[in-house]
N, CA, C and O atoms as a Tripos MOL2 file, in Angstrom:
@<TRIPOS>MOLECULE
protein
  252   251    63     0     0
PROTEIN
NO_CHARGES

@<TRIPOS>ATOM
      1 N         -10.4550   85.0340  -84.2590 N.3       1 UNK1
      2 CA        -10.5330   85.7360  -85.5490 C.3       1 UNK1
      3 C          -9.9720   84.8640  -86.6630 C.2       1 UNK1
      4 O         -10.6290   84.5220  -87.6460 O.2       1 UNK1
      5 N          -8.5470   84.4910  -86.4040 N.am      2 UNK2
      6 CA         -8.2060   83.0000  -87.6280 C.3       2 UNK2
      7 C          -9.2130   82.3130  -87.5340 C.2       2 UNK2
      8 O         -10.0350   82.2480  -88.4480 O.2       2 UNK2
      9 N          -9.2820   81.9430  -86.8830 N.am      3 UNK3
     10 CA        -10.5690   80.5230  -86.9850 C.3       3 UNK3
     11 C         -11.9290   80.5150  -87.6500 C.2       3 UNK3
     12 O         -12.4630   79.4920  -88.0780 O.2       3 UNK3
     13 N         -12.5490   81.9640  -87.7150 N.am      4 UNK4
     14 CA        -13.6220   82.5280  -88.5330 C.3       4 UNK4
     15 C         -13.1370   82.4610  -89.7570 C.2       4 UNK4
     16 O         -13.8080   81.9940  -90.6770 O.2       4 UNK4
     17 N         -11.8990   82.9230  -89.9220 N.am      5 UNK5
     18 CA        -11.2120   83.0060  -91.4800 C.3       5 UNK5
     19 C         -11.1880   82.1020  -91.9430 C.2       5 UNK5
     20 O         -11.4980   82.1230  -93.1340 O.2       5 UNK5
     21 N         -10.8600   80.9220  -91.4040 N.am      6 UNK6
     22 CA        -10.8080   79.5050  -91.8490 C.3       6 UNK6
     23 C         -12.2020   79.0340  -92.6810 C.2       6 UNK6
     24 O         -12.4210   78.7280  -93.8530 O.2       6 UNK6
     25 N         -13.0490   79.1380  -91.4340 N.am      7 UNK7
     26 CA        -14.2740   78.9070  -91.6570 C.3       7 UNK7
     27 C         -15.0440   79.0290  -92.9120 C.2       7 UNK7
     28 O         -15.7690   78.3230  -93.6130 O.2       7 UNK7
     29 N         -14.4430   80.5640  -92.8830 N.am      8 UNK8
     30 CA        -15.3770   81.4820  -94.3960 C.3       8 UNK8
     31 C         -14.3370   80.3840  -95.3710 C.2       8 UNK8
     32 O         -14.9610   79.5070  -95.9660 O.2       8 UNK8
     33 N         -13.1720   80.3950  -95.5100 N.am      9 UNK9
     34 CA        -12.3180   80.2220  -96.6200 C.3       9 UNK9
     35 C         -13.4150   78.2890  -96.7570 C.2       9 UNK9
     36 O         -13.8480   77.8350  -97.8170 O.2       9 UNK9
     37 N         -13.5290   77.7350  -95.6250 N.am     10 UNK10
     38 CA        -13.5520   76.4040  -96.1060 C.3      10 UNK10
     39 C         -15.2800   76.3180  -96.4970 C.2      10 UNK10
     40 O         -15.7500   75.4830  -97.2700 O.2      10 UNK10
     41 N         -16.1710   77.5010  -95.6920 N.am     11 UNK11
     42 CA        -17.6400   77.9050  -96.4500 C.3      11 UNK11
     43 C         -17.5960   77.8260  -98.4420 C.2      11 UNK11
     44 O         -18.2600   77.2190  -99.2820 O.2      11 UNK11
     45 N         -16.8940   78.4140  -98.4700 N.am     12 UNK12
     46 CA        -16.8580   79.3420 -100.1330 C.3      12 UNK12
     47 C         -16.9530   77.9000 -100.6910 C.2      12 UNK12
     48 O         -18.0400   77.3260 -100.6380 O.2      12 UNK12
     49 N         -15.7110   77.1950 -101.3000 N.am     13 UNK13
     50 CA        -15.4000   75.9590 -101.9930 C.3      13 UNK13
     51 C         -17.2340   75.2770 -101.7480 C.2      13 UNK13
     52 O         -18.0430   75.1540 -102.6670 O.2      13 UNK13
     53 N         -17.4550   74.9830 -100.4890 N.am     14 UNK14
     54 CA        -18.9530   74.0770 -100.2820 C.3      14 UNK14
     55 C         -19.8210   74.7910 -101.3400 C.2      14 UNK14
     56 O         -20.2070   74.4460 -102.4570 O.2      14 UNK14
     57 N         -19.9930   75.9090 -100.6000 N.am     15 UNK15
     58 CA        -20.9680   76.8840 -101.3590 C.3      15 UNK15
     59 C         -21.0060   76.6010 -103.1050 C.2      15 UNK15
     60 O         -21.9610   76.2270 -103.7860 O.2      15 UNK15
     61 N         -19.3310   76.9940 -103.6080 N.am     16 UNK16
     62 CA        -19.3920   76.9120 -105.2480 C.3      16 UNK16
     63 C         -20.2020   75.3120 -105.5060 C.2      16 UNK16
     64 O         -21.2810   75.1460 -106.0750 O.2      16 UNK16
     65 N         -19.5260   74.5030 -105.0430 N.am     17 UNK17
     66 CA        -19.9630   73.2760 -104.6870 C.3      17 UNK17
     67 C         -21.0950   73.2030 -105.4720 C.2      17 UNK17
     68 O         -21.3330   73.1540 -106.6790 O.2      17 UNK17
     69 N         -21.9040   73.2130 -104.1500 N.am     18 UNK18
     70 CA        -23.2890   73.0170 -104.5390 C.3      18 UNK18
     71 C         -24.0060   73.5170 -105.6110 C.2      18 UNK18
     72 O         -24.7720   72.9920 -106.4190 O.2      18 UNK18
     73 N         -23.4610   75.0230 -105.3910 N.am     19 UNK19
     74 CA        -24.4440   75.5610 -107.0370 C.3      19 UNK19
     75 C         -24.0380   74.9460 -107.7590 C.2      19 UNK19
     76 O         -24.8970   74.4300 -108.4740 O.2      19 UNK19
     77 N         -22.5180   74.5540 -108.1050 N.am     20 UNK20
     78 CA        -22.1130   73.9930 -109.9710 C.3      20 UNK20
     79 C         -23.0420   72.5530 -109.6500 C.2      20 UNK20
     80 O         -23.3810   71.9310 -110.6580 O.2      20 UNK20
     81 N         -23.4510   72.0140 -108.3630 N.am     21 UNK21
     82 CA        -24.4030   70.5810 -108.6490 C.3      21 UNK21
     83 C         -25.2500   71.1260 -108.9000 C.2      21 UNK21
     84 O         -25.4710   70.9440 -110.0970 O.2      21 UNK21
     85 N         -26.2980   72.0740 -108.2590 N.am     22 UNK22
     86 CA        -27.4800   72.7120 -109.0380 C.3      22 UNK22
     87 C         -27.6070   73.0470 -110.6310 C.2      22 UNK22
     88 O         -28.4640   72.8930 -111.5020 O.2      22 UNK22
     89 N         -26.5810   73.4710 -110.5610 N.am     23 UNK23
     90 CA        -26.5470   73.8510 -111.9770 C.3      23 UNK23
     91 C         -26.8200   72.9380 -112.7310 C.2      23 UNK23
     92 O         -27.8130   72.9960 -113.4560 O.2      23 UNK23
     93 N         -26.0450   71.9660 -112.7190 N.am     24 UNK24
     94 CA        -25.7440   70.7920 -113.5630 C.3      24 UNK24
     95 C         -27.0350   69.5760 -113.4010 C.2      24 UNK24
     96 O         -27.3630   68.7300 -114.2330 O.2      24 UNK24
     97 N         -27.4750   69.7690 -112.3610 N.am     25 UNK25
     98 CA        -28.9590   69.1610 -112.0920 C.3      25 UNK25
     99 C         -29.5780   69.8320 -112.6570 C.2      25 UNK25
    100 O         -29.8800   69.2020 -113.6710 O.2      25 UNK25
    101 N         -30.0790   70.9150 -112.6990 N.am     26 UNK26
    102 CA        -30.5410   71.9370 -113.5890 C.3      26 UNK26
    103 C         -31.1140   71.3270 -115.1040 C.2      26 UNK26
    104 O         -32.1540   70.8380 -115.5450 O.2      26 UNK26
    105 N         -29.3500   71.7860 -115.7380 N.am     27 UNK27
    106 CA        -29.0610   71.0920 -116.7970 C.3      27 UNK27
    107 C         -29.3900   69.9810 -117.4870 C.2      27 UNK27
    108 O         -29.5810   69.8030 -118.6900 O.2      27 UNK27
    109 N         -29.4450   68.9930 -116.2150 N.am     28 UNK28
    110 CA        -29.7120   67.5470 -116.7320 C.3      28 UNK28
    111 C         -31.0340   67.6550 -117.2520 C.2      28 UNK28
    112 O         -31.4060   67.4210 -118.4020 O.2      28 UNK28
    113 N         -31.8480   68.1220 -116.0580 N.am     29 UNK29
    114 CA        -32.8590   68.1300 -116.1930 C.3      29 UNK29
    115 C         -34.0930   68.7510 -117.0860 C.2      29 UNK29
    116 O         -35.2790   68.4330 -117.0090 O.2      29 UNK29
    117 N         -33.5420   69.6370 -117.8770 N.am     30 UNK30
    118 CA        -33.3430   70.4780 -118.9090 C.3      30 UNK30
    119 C         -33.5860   69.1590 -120.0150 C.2      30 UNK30
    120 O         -34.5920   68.4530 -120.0710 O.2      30 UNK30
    121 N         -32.5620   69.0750 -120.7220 N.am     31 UNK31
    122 CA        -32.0170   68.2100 -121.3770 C.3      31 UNK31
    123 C         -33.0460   67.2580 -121.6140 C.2      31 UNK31
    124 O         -33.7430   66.9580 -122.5830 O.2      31 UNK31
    125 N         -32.9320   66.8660 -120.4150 N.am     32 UNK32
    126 CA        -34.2500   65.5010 -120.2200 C.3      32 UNK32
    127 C         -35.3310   65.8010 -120.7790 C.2      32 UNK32
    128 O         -35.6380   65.3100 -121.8660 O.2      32 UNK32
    129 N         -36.2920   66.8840 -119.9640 N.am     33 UNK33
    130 CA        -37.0790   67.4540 -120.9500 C.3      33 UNK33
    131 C         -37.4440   67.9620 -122.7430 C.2      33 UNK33
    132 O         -38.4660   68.0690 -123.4200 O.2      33 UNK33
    133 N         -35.9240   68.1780 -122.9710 N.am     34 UNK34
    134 CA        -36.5810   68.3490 -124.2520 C.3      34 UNK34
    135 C         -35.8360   67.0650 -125.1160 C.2      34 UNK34
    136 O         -36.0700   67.1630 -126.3200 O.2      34 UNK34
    137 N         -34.9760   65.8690 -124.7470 N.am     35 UNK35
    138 CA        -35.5030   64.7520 -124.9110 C.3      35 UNK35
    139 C         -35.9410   63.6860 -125.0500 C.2      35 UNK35
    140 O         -35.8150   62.7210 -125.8050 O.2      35 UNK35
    141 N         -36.9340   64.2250 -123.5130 N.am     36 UNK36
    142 CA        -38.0570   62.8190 -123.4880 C.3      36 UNK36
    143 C         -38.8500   63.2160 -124.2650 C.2      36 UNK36
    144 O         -38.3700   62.6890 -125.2700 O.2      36 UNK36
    145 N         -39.9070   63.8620 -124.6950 N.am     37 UNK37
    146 CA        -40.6180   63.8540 -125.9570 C.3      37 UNK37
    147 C         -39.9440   63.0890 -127.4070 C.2      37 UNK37
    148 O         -40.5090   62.3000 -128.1640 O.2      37 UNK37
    149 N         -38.8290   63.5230 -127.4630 N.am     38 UNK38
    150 CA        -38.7270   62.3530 -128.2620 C.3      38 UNK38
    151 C         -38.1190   61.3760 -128.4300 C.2      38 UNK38
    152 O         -38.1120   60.7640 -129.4980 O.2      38 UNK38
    153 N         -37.3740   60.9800 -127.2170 N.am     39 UNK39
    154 CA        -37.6950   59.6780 -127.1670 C.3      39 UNK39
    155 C         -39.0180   59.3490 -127.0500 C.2      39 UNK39
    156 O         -39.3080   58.9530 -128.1790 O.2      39 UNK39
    157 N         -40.1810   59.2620 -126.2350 N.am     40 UNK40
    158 CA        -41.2600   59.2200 -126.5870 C.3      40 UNK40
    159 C         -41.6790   58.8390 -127.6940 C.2      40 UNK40
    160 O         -42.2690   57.7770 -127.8910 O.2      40 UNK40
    161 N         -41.3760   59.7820 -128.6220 N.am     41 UNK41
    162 CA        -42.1650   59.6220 -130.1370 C.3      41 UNK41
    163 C         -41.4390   58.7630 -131.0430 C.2      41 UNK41
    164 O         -41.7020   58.4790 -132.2110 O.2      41 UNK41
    165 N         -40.2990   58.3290 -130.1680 N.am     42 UNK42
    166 CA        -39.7390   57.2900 -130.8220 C.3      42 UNK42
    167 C         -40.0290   56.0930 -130.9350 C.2      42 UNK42
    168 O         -40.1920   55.4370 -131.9640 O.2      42 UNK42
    169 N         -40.1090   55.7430 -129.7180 N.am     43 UNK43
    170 CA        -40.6730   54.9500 -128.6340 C.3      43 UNK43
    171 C         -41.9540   54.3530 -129.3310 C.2      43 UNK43
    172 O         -42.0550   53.1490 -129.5680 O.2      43 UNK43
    173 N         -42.9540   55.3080 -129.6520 N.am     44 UNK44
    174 CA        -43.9500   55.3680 -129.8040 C.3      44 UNK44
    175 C         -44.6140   54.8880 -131.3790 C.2      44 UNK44
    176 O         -45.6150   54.2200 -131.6370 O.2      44 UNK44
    177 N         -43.3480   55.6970 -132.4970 N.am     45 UNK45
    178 CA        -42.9840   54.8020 -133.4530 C.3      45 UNK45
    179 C         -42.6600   53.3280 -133.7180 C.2      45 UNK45
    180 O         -43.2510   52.5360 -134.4520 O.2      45 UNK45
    181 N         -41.7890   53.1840 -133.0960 N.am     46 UNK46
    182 CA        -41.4160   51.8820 -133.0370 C.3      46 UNK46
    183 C         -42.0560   50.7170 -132.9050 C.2      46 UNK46
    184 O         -41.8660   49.6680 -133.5200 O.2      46 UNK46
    185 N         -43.2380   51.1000 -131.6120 N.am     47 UNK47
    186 CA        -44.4490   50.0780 -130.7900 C.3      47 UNK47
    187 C         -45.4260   50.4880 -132.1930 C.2      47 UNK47
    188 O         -45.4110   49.3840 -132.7380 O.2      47 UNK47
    189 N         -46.2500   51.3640 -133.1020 N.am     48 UNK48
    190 CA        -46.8500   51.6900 -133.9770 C.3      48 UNK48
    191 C         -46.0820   50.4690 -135.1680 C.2      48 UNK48
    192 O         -46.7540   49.6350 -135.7740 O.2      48 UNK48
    193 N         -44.7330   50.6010 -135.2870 N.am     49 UNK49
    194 CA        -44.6660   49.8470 -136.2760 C.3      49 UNK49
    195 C         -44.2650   48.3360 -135.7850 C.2      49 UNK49
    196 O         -44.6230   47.6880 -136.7680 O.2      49 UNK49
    197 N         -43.8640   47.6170 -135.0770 N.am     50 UNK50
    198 CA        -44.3380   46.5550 -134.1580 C.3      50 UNK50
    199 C         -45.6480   46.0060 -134.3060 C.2      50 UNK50
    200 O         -45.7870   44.8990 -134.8250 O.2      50 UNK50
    201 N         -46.7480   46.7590 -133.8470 N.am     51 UNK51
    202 CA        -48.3700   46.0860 -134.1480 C.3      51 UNK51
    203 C         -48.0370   46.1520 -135.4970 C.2      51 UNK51
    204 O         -47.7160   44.9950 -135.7690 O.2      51 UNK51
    205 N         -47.9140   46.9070 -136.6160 N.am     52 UNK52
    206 CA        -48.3340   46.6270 -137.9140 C.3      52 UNK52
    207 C         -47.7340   45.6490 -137.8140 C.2      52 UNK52
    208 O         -48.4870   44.8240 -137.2970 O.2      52 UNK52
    209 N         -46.6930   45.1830 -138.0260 N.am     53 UNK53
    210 CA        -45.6500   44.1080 -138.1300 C.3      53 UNK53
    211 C         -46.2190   42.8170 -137.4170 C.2      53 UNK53
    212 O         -45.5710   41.7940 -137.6380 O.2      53 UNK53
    213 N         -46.7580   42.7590 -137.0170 N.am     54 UNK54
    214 CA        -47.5850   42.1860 -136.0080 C.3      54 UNK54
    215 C         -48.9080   41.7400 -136.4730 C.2      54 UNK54
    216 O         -49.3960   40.6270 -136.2770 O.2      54 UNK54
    217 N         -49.2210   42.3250 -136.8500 N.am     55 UNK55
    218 CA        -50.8760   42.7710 -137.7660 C.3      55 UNK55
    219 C         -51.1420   41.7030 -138.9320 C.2      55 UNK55
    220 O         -51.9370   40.8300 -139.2800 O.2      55 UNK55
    221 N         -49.6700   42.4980 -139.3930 N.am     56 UNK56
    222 CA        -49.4070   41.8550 -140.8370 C.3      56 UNK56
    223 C         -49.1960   40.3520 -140.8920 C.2      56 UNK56
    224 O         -49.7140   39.4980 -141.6120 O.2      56 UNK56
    225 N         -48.0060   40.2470 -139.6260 N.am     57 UNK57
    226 CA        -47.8720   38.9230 -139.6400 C.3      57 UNK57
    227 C         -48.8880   38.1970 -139.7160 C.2      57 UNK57
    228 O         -48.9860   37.3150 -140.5690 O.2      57 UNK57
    229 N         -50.1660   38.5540 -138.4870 N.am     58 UNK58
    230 CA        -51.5190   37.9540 -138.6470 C.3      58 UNK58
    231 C         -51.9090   37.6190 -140.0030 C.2      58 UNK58
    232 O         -51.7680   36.7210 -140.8330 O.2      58 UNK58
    233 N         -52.2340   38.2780 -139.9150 N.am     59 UNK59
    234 CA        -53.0380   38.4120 -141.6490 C.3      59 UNK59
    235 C         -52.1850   37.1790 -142.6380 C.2      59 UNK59
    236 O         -52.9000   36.5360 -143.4070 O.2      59 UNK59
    237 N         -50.9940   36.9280 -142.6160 N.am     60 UNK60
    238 CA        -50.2500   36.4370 -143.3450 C.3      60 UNK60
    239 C         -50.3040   35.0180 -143.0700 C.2      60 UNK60
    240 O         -50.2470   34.1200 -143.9110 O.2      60 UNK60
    241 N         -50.4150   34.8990 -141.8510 N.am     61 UNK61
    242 CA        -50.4130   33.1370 -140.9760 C.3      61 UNK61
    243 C         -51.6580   32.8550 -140.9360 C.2      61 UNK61
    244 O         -51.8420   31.6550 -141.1360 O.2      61 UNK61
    245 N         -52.9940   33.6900 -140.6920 N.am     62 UNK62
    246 CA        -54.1100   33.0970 -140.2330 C.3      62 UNK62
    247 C         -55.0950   33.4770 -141.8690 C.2      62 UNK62
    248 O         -54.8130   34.5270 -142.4450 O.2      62 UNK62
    249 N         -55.9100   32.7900 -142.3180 N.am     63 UNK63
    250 CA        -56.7240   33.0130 -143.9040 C.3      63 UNK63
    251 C         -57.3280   33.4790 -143.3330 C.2      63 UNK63
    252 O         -58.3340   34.0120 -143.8010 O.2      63 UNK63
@<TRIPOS>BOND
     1     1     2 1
     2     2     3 1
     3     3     4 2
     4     3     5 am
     5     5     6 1
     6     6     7 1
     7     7     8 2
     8     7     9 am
     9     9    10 1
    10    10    11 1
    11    11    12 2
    12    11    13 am
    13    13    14 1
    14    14    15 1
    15    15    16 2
    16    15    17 am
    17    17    18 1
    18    18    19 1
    19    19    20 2
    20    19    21 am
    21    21    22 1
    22    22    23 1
    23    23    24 2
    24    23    25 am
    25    25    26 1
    26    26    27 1
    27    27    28 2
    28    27    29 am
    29    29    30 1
    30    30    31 1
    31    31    32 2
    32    31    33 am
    33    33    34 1
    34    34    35 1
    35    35    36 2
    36    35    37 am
    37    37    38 1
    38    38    39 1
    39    39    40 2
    40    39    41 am
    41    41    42 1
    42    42    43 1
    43    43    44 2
    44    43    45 am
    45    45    46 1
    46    46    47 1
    47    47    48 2
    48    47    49 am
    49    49    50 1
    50    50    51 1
    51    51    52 2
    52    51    53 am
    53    53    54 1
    54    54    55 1
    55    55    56 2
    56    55    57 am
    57    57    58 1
    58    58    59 1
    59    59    60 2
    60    59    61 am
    61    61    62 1
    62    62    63 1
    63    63    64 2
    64    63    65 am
    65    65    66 1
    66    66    67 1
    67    67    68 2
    68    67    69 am
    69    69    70 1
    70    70    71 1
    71    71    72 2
    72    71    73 am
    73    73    74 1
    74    74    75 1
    75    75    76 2
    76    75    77 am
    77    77    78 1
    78    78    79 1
    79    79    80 2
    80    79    81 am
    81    81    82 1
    82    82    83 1
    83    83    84 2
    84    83    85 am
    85    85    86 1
    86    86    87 1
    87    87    88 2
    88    87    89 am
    89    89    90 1
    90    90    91 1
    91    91    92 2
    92    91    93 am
    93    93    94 1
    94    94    95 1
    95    95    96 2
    96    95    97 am
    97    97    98 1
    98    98    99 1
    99    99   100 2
   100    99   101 am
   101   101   102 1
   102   102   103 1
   103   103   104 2
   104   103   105 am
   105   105   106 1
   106   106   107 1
   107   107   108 2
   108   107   109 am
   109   109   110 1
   110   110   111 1
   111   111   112 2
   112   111   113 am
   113   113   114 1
   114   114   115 1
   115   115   116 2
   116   115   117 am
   117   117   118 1
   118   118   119 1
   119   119   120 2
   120   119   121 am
   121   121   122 1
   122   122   123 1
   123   123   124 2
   124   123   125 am
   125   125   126 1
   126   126   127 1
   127   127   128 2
   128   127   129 am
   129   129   130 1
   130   130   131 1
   131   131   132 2
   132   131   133 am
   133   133   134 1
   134   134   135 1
   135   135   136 2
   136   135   137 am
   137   137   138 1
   138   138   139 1
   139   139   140 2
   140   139   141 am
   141   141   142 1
   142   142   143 1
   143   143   144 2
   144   143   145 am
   145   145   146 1
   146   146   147 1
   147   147   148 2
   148   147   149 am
   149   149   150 1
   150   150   151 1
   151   151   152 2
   152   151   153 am
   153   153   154 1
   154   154   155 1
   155   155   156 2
   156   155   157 am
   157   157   158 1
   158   158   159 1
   159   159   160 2
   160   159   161 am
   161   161   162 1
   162   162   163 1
   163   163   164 2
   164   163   165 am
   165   165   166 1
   166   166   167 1
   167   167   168 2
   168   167   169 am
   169   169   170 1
   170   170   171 1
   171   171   172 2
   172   171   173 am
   173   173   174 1
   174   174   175 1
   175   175   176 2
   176   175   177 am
   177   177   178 1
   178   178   179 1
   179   179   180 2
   180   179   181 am
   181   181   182 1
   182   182   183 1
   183   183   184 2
   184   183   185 am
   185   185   186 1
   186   186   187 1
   187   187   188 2
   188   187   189 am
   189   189   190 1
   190   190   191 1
   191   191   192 2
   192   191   193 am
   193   193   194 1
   194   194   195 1
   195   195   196 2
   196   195   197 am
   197   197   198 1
   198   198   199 1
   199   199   200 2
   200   199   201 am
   201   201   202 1
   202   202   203 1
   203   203   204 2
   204   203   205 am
   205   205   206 1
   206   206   207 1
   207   207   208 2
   208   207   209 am
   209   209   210 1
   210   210   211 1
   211   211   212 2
   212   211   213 am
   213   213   214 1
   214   214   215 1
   215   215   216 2
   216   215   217 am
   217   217   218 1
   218   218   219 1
   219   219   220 2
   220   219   221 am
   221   221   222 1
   222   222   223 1
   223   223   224 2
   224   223   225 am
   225   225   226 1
   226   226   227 1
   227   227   228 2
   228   227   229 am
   229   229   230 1
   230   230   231 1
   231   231   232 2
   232   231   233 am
   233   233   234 1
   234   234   235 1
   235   235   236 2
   236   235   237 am
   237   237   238 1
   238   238   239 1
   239   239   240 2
   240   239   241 am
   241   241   242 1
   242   242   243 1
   243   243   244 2
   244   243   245 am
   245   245   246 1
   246   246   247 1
   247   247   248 2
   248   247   249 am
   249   249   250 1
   250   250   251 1
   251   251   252 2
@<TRIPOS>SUBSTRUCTURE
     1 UNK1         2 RESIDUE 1 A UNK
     2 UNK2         6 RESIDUE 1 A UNK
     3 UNK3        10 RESIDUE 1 A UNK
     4 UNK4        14 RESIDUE 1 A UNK
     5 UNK5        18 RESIDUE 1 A UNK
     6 UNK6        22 RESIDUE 1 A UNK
     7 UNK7        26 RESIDUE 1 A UNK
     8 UNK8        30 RESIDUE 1 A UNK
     9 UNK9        34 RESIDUE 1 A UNK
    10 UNK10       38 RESIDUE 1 A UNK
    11 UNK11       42 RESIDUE 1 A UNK
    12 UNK12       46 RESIDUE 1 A UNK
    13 UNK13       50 RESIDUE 1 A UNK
    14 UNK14       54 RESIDUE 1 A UNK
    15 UNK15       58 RESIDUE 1 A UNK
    16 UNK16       62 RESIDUE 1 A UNK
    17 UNK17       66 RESIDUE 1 A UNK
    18 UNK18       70 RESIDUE 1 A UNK
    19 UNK19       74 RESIDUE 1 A UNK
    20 UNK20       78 RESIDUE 1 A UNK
    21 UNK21       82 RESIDUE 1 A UNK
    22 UNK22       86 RESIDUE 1 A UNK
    23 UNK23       90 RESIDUE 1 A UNK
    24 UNK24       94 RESIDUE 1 A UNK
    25 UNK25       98 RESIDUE 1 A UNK
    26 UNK26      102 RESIDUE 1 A UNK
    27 UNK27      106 RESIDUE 1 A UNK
    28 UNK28      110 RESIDUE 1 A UNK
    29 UNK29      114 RESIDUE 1 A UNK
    30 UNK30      118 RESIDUE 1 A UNK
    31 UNK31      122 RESIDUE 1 A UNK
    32 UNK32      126 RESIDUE 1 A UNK
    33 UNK33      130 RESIDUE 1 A UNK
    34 UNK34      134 RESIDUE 1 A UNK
    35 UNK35      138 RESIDUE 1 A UNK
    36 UNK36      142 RESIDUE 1 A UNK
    37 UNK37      146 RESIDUE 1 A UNK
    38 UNK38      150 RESIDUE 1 A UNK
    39 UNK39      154 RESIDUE 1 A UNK
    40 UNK40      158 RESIDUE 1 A UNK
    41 UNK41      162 RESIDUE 1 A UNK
    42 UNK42      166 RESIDUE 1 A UNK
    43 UNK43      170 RESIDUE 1 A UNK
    44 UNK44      174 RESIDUE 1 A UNK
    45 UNK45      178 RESIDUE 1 A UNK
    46 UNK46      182 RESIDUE 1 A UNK
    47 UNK47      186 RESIDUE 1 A UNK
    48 UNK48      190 RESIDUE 1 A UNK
    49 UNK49      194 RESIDUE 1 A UNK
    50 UNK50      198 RESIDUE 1 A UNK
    51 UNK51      202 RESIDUE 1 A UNK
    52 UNK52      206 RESIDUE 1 A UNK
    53 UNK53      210 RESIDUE 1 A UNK
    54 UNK54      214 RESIDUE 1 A UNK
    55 UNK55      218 RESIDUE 1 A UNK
    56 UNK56      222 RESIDUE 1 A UNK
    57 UNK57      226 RESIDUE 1 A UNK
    58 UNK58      230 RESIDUE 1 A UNK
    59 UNK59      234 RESIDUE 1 A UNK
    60 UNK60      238 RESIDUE 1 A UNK
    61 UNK61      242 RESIDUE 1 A UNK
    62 UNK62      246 RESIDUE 1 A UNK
    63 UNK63      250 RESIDUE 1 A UNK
């Protein structure tokens, strides 16, 4: 009968355990989602203004 008690007592702590990692995976993952879109569109900016920059340079070096 102690020894079950033990058991449960050293179950619980694992148990919280894991959910607060779920959770927090959860969370992350959350997060991530709203943002990678923009990073994305940052991203995406950046490479947009790069070719112009790029473009331009052309235009500027070659008649």
């Amino acid at each position: 009968m102690q020894q079950k008690k033990q058991l449960i007592q050293l179950r619980i702590p694992l148990l919280t355990l894991n959910t607060l990692m779920a959770h927090i995976l959860h969370m992350i993952r959350q997060t991530y989602f709203i943002v990678r879109p923009i990073l994305a569109m940052e991203l995406g900016l950046l490479s947009m203004a790069q070719m112009k920059a790029a473009t331009t340079m052309d235009s500027i070096l070659l008649p």
